[in-house]
N, C-alpha and C positions, 0 to 999 in steps of 0.2 A: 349103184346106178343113180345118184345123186337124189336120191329120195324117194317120194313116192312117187316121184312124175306128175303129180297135179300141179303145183306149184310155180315150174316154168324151170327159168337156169338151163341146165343144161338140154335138155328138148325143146326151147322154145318156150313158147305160150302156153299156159296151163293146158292139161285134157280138159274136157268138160264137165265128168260126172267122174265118181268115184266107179260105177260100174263097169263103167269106157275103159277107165286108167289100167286095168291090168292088159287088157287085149292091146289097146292102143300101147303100155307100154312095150308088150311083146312086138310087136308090131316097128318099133322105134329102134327096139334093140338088132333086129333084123336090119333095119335101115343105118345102121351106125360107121359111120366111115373108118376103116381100121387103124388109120392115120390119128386123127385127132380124140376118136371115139365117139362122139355127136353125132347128131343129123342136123345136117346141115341145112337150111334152103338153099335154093338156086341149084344149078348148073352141077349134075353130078357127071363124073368121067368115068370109063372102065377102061382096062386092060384086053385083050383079044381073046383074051379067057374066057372073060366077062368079070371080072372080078372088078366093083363100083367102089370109087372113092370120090370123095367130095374137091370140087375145082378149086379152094383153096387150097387144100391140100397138095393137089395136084402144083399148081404155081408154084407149089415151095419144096417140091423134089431138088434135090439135089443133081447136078451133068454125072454123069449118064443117068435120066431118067428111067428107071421102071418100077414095074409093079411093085407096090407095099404088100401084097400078099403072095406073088410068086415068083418075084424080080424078072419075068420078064424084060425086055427091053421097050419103053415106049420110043412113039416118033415123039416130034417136034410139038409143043404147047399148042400148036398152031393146029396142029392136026388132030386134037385130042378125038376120041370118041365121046359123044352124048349117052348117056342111060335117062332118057325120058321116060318111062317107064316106072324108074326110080324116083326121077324126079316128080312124077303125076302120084304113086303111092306117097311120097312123103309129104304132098299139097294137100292129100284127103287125109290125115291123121286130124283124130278131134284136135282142138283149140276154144278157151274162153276167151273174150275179152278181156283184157288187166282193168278195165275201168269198170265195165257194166257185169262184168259174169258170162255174157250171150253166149252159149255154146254153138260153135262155129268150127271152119276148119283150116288149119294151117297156111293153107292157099287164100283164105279170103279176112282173117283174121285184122292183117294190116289195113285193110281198106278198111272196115268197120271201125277200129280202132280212130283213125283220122278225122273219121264223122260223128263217133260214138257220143251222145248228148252228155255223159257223164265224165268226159275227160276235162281233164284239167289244160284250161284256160288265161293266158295272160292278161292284165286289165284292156278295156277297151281304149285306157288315156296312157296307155304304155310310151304310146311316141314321146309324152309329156314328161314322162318320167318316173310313172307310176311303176314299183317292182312288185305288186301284188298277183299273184297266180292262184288258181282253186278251183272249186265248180263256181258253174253263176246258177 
């Protein structure tokens, strides 16, 4: 399952703590779309089953659409079902920071990340032609 899950790859953004990382992994493996095997962010789809796969996945079904786990028949892309649900447990999994550490959570990770004081930075005379990036 691609490592120990702290790290990031294939779940995203690191867990936060080594104690997290087993729950939170269980936790991911439940959430894994059967199609790609990841958890995905954004926009998860189900079946009438309720059987959840993640909207990329979904987009890249092959005509006649259905289900990846009980080929059901889906409608139209258009009409997909939502699993919000899914989508809200896979926003609350821990998450670090890549730059600072901050233990955070999947849903809020990206925005911290944009502001994070410890990200790396292009020069402020970039216009000019400066290619230096780093912390300041």
């Amino acid at each position: 399952f691609g490592g120990d899950g702290r790290r990031g790859g294939r779940w995203g953004p690191r867990v936060a703590s080594p104690e997290k990382g087993a729950a939170s992994g269980m936790a991911a493996q439940r959430l894994e779309c059967p199609v790609c095997l990841e958890v995905q962010d954004g926009p998860q789809h189900q079946c009438r089953e309720g059987h959840v796969f993640c909207a990329a996945c979904d987009s890249n079904l092959r005509a006649p659409r259905r289900c990846p786990e009980c080929r059901m028949a889906l409608g139209p892309l258009s009409q997909a079902i939502r699993c919000r649900s899914h989508e809200e447990s896979i926003a609350a999994l821990p998450a670090a920071c890549s730059h600072c550490g901050l233990a955070t959570t999947r849903g809020d990770v990206a925005a911290h990340e944009q502001g994070c004081p410890q990200r790396p930075r292009a020069c402020s005379a970039a216009e000019a032609g400066c290619a230096w990036s780093g912390l300041l």
